[in-house]
C-alpha positions as CSV (number, residue, x, y, z in Angstrom):
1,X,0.8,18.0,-16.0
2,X,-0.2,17.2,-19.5
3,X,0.4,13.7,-18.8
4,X,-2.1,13.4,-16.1
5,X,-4.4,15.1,-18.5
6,X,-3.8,12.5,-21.1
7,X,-4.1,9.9,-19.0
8,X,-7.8,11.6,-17.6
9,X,-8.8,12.4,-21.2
10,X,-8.1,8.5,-22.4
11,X,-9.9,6.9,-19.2
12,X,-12.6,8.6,-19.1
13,X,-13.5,8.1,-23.1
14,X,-13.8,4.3,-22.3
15,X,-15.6,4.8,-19.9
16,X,-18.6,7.7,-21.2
17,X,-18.3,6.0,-24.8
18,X,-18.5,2.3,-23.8
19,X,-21.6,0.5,-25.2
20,X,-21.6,-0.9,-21.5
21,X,-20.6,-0.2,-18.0
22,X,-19.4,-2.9,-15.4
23,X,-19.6,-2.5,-11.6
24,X,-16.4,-2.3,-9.6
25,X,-15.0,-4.8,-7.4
26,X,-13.4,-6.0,-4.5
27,X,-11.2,-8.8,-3.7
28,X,-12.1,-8.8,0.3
29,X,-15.4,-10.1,-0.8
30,X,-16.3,-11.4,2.7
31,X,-15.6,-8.3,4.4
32,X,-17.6,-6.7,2.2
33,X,-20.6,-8.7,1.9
34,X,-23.9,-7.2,1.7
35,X,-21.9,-6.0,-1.8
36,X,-21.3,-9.5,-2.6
37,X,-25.3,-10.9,-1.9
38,X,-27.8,-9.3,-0.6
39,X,-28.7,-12.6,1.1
40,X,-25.9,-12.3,4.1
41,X,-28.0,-9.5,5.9
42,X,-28.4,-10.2,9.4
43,X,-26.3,-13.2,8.9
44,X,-23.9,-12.0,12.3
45,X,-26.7,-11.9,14.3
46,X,-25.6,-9.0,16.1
47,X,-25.6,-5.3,14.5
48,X,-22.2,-4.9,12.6
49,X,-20.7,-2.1,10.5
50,X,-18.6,-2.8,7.6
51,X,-16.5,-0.1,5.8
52,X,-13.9,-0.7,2.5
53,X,-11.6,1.5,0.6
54,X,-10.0,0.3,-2.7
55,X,-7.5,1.9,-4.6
56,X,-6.8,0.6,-8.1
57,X,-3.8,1.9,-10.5
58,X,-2.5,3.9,-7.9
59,X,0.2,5.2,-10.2
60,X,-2.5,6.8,-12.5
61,X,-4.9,7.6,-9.7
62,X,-7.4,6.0,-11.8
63,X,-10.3,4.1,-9.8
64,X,-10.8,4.7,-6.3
65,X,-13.5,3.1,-4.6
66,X,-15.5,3.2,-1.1
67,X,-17.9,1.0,0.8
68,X,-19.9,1.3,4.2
69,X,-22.6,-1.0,5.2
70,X,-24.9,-1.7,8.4
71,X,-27.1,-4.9,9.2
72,X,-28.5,-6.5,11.9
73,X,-31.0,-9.6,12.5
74,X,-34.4,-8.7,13.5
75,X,-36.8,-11.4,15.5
76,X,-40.0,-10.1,14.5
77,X,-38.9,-9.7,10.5
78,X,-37.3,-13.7,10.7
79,X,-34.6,-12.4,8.6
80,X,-31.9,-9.4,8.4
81,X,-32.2,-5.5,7.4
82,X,-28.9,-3.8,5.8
83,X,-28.1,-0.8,4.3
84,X,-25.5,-0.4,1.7
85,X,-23.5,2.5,0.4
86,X,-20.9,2.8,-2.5
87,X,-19.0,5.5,-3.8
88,X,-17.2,5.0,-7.0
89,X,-14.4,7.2,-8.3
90,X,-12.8,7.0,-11.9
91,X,-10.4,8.9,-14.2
92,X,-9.2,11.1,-10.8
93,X,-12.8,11.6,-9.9
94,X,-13.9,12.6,-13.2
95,X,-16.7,9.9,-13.6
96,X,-18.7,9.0,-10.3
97,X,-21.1,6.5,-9.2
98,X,-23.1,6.5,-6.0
99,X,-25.4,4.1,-4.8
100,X,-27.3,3.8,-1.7
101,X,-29.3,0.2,-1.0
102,X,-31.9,-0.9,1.4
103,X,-31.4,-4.7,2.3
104,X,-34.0,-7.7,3.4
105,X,-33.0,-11.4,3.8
106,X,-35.3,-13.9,4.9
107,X,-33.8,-16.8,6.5
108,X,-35.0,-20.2,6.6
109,X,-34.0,-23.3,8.7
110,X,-34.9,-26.2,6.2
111,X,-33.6,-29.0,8.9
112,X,-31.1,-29.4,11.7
113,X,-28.2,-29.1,9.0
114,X,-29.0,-26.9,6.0
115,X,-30.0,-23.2,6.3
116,X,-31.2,-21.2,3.7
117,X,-30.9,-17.1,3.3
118,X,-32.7,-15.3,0.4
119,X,-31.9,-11.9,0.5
120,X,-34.1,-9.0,-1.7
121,X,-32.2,-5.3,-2.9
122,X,-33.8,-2.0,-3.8
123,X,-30.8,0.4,-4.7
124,X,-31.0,4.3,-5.7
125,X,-28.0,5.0,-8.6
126,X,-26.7,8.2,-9.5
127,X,-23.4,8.6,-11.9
128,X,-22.3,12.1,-12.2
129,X,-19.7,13.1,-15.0
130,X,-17.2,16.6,-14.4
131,X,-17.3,17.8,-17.9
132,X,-14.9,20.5,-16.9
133,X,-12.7,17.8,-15.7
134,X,-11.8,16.5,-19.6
135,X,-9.3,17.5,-22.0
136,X,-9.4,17.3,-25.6
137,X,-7.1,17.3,-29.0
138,X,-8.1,20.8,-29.8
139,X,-6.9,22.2,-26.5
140,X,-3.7,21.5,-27.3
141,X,-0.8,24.0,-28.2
142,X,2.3,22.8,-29.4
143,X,4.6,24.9,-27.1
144,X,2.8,25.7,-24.2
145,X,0.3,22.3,-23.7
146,X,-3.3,22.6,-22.9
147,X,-4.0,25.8,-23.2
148,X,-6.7,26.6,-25.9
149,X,-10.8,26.4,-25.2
150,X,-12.3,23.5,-26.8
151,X,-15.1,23.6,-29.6
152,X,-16.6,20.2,-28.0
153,X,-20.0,20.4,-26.6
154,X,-20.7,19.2,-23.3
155,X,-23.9,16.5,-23.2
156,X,-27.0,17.9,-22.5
157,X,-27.3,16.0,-18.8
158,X,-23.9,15.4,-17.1
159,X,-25.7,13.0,-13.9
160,X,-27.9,10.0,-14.8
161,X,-30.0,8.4,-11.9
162,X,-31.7,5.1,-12.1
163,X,-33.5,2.5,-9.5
164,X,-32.6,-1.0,-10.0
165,X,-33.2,-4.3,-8.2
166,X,-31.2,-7.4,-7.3
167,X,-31.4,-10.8,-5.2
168,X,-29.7,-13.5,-4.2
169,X,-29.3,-16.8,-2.3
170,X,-27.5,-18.5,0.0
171,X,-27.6,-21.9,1.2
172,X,-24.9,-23.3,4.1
173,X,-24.4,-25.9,6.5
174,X,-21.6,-26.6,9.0
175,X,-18.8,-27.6,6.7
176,X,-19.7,-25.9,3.1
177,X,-21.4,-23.2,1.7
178,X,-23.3,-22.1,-2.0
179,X,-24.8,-18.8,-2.6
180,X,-26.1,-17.1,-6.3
181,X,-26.7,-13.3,-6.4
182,X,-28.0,-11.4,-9.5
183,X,-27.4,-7.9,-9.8
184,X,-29.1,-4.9,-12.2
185,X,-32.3,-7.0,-13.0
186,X,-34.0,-4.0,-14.6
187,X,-30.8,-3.4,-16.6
188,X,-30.5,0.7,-16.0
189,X,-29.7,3.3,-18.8
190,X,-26.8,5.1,-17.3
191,X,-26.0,7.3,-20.6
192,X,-24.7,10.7,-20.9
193,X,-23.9,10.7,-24.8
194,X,-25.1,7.5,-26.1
195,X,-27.0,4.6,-24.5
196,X,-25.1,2.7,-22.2
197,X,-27.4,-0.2,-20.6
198,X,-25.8,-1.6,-17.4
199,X,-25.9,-5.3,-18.1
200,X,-27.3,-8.0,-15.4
201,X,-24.2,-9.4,-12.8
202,X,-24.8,-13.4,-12.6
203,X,-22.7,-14.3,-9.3
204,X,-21.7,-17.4,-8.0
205,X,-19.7,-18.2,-4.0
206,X,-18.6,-21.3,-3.0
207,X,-16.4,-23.0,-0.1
208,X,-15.6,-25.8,2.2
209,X,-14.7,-25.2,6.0
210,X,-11.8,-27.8,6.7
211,X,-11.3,-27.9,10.4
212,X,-7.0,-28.4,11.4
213,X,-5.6,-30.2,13.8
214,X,-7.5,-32.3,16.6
215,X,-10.7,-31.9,18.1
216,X,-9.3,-32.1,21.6
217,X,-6.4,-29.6,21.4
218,X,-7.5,-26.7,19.0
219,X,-11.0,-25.0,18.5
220,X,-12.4,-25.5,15.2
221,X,-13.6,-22.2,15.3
222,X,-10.1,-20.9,15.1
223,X,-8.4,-23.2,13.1
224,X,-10.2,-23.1,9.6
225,X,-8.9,-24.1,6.1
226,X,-11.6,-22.6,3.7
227,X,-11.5,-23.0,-0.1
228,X,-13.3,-20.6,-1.8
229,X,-14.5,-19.8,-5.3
230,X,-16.3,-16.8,-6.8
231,X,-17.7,-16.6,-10.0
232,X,-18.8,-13.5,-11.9
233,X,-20.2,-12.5,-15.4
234,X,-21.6,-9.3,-16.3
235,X,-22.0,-8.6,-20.2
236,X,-19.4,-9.9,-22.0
237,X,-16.6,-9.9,-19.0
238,X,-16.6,-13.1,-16.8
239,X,-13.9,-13.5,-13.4
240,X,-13.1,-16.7,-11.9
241,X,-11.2,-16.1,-8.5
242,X,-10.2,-19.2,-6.6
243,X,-8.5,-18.6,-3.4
244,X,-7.8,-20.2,0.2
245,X,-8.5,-18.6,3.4
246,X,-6.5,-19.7,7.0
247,X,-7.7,-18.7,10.2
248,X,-6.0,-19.5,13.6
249,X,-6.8,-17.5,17.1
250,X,-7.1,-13.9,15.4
251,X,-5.2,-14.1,12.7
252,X,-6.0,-14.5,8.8
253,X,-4.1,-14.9,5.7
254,X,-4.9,-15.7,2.5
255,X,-4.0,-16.1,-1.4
256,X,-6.4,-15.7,-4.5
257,X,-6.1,-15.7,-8.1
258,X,-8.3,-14.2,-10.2
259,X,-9.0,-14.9,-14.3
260,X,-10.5,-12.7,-16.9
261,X,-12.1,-15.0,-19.3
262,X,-13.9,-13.5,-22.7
263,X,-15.9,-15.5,-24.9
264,X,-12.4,-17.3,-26.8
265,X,-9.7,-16.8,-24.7
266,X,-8.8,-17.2,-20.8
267,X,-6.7,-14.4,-19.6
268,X,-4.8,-14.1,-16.0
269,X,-5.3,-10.5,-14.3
270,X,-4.5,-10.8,-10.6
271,X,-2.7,-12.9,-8.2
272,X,-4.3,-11.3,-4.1
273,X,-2.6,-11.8,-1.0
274,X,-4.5,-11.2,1.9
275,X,-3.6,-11.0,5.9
276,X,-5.9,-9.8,8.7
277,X,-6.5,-9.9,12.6
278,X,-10.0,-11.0,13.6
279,X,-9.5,-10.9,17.9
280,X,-12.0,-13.3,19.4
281,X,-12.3,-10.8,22.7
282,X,-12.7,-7.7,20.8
283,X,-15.4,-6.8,18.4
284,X,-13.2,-5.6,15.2
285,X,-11.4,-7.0,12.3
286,X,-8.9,-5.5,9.9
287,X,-8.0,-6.5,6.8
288,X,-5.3,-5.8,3.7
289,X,-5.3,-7.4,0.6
290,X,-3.1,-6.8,-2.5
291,X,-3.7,-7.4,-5.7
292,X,-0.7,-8.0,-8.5
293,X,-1.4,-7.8,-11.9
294,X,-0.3,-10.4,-13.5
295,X,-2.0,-9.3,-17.6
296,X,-0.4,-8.0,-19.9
297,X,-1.3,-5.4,-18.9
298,X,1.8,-6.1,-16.5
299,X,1.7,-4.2,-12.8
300,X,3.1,-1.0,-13.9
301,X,0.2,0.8,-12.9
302,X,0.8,-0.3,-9.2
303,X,-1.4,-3.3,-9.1
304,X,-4.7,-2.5,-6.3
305,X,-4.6,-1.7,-2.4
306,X,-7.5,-3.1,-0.7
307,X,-8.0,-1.7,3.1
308,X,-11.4,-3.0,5.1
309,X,-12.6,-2.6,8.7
310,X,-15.5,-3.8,10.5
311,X,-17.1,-3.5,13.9
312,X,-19.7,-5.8,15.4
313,X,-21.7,-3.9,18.0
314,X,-23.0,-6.2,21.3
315,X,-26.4,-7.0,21.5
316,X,-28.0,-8.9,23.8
317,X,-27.0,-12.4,24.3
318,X,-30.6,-14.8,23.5
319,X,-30.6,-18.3,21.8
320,X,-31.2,-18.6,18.1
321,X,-31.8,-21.4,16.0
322,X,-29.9,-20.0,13.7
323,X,-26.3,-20.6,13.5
324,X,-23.4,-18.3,11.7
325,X,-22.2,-19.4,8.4
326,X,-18.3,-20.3,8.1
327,X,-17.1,-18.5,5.3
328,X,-14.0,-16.1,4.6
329,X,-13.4,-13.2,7.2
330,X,-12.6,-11.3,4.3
């Protein structure tokens, strides 16, 4: 027990005390994409429902985090409407984040070939710290543990709430994709002791859809080789993950690797396996991804579980002149 107390008391110090905060993340980032850019809203068409739950450090219990999302294309708007909700969990729920977005992307048909989506996020922001939750030096008896009252004095606010605005783009055609999103433009103070300014997230997704096999005996829908490559910097952390996506009849795999890079050195974290079943006749997918730390941080702490699920509702079947961009499934 006073392990898991230790282990509360040290996470949980980064975390408050850090001169900045970073956003979580997930490594289904197409199964989760209204988290990714704002811009894919509506991009299905159809009204879908998107949920994911990711466990990181299991061992520790140290970050658990949850995602639901809903959007649909609307006629009369020319674009999509989602909504967006995320519920972060750190230091075994000590530290909490909750936010709650309402979506717009407009979507644009330059030419015959090349679409373009720009997609427009208003989000509400709440962190929430469990004072009662922490554990200090003083606490602690040497016989009998953590038994003593502290003389530390709790902040004066223990929940911060901000609003904050993002956007982002997204350009495709029938073989390749480019989008940009940037996250936390008004830069919210989310501090319970001392200032801690969320910095601006800068972005980047990129792929190529390489149909297999012949025209004549497979559907190229199906049978999809896509590169992929997501960039992402956010104060002084960037992430380079670079993975490959298959997908034949209703079945997807994939593999991903994922760098930490800092401003002099270039540091492996995670190599992400991925498989999932996407059934052409039924309106769900499922996906589970694993992430192994590969840092030096080594994969003692049990490396991250990644679950997802989504559900694309019928709606009524009308011509568009919009076509459905070929990325990841997850």
């Amino acid at each position: 027990m006073a392990l898991k107390r230790l282990y509360t008391l040290v996470f949980t110090a980064i975390l408050v005390q850090s001169a900045t905060a970073q956003d979580p993340h997930f490594s289904q980032f197409y199964a989760n994409p209204l988290y990714l850019n704002p811009a894919f809203a509506g991009i299905k068409v159809c009204p879908k429902v998107n949920t994911s739950y990711r466990n990181q450090y299991p061992v520790a219990g140290v970050y658990q985090t949850y995602s639901a999302s809903y959007d649909q294309y609307v006629d009369k708007l020319n674009g999509g409407l989602g909504v967006l909700i995320v519920q972060d969990e750190a230091a075994n729920r000590t530290l909490r984040l909750t936010e709650a977005s309402l979506i717009y992307s407009y979507h644009l048909k330059v030419n015959r070939k090349f679409q373009l989506l720009t997609g427009f996020q208003g989000t509400f922001r709440q962190r929430g710290l469990d004072w009662g939750s922490l554990t200090f030096p003083d606490q602690i008896d040497p016989f009998y543990g953590f038994v003593k009252p502290t003389n530390e004095l709790p902040p004066n606010q223990t929940t911060s709430s901000n609003l904050d605005l993002s956007m982002g783009m997204v350009g495709f055609t029938e073989h390749y994709y480019i989008g940009v999103s940037v996250h936390h433009l008004t830069q919210p103070n989310e501090a319970f002791l001392t200032n801690s300014i969320l910095p601006t997230k800068v972005s980047i997704q990129s792929g190529a859809t390489l149909r297999l096999g012949k025209k004549r005996l497979y559907n190229s829908q199906d049978n999809l080789l896509i590169p992929n490559i997501v960039y992402q910097m956010q104060g002084g952390a960037q992430h380079l993950t670079a993975g490959v996506s298959f997908n034949r009849g209703p079945l997807t795999g994939g593999f991903a690797y994922r760098q930490a890079m800092g401003a002099v050195s270039y540091n492996p974290d995670a190599l992400i396996v991925l498989i999932g079943i996407a059934p052409n006749e039924v309106p769900w997918t499922f996906g589970y991804s694993y992430d192994y730390t590969i840092s030096p941080q080594t994969n003692s702490l049990g490396g991250a579980h990644e679950v997802t699920l989504s559900y694309r509702f019928p709606c009524r079947s009308r011509k568009t002149k919009y076509s459905e961009i070929k990325c990841p499934k997850f």
